[in-house]
C-alpha positions as CSV (number, residue, x, y, z in Angstrom):
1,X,95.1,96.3,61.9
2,X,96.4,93.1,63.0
3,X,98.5,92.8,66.6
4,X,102.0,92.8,65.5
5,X,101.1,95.4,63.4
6,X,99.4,97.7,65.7
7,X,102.5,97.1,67.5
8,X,105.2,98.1,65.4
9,X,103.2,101.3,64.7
10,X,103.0,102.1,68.5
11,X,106.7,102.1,68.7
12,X,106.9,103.7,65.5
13,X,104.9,106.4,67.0
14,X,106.7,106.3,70.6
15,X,109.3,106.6,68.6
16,X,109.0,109.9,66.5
17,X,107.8,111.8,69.7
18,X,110.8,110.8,72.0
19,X,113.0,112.0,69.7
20,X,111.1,115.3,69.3
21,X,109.2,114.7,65.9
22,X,105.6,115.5,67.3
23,X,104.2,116.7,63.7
24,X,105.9,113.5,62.1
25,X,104.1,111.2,64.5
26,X,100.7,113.1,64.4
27,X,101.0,112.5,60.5
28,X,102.1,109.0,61.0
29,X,99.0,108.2,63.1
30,X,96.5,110.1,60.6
31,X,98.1,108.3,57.6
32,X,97.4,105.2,59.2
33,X,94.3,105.9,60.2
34,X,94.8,104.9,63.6
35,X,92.0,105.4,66.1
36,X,92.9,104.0,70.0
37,X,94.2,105.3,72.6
38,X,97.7,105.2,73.1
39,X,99.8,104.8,76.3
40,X,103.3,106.0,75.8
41,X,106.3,104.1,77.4
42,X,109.5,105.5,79.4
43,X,112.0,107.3,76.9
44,X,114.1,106.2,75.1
45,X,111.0,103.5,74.2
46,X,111.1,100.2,73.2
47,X,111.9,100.5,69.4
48,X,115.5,102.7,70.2
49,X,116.1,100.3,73.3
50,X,115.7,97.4,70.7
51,X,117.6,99.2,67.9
52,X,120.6,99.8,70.0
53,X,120.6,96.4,71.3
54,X,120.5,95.0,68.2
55,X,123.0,97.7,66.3
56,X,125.7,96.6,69.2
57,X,125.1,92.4,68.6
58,X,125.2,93.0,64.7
59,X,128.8,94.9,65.0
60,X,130.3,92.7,67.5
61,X,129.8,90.0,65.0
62,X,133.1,88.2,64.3
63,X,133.0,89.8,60.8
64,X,132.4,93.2,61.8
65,X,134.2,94.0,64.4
66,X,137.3,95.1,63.2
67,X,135.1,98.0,61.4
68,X,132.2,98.5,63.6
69,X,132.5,100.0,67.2
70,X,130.3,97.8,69.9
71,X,130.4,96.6,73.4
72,X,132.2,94.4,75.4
73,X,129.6,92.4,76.2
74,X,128.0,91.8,72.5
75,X,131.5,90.7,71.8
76,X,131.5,88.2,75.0
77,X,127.7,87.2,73.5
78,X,128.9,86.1,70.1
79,X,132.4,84.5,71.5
80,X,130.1,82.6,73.8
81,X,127.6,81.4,71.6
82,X,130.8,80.3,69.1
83,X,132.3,78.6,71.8
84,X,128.9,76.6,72.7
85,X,128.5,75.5,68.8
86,X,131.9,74.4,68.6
87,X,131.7,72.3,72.0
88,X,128.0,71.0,71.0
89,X,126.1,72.5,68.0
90,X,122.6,71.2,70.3
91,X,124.2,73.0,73.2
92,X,122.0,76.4,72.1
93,X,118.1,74.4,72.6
94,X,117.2,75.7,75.6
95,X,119.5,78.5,75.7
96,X,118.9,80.9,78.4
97,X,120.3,84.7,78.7
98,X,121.1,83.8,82.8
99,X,124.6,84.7,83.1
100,X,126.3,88.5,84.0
101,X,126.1,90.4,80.8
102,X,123.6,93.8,81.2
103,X,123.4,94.1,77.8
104,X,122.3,90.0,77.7
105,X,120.1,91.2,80.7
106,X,118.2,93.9,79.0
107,X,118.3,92.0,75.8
108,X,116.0,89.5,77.0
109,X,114.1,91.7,79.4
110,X,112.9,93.4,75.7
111,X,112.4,90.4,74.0
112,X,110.2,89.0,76.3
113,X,108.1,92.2,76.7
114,X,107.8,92.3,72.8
115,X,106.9,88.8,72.9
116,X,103.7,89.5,75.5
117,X,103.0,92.6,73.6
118,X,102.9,90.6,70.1
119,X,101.4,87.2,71.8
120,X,98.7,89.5,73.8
């Protein structure tokens, strides 16, 4: 099983038995015939973390957010990133999550730890 793959079925896993499902996730792990060890993170585990990071930045999108309940700051997020394309559309290379937002924060604290754990 390749890295990113191994991966996504370690959350998968993490996954089913924070949210209760231990004879789904045995299943899951026999059904992929998976055979290391397996060190579980801090509930609520990276794959919800990521899920509701990403569920809150896809309904604060300017054409969702009249029908879609999100955050404050995944609003601010997409109002900023709008207002940097429309001052500079080269203003987003280098971009850098450095400013207040704790959803921003923990955004890019996830990203980069599912970029070490895909990278190695």
């Amino acid at each position: 099983m390749t890295t990113h793959v191994g991966k996504l079925a370690l959350y998968v896993y993490e996954y089913l038995l924070h949210v209760g499902a231990q004879k789904s996730a045995q299943t899951f792990l026999s059904e992929i015939r998976w055979e290391k060890n397996i060190t579980l993170g801090e509930p609520p585990g990276f794959l919800h973390s990521w899920w509701c990071v990403f569920w809150d930045l896809y309904c604060a999108a300017p054409e969702r957010r009249e029908t879609c309940e999100h955050s404050s700051e995944a609003k601010a997020f997409h109002d900023y990133m709008i207002f940097l394309v429309r001052i500079s559309p080269s203003a987003l290379i280098g971009f850098k999550f450095d400013y207040y937002s704790p959803v921003l924060r923990r955004m890019e604290r996830h990203w980069k730890q599912f970029r070490e754990d895909l990278l190695g």
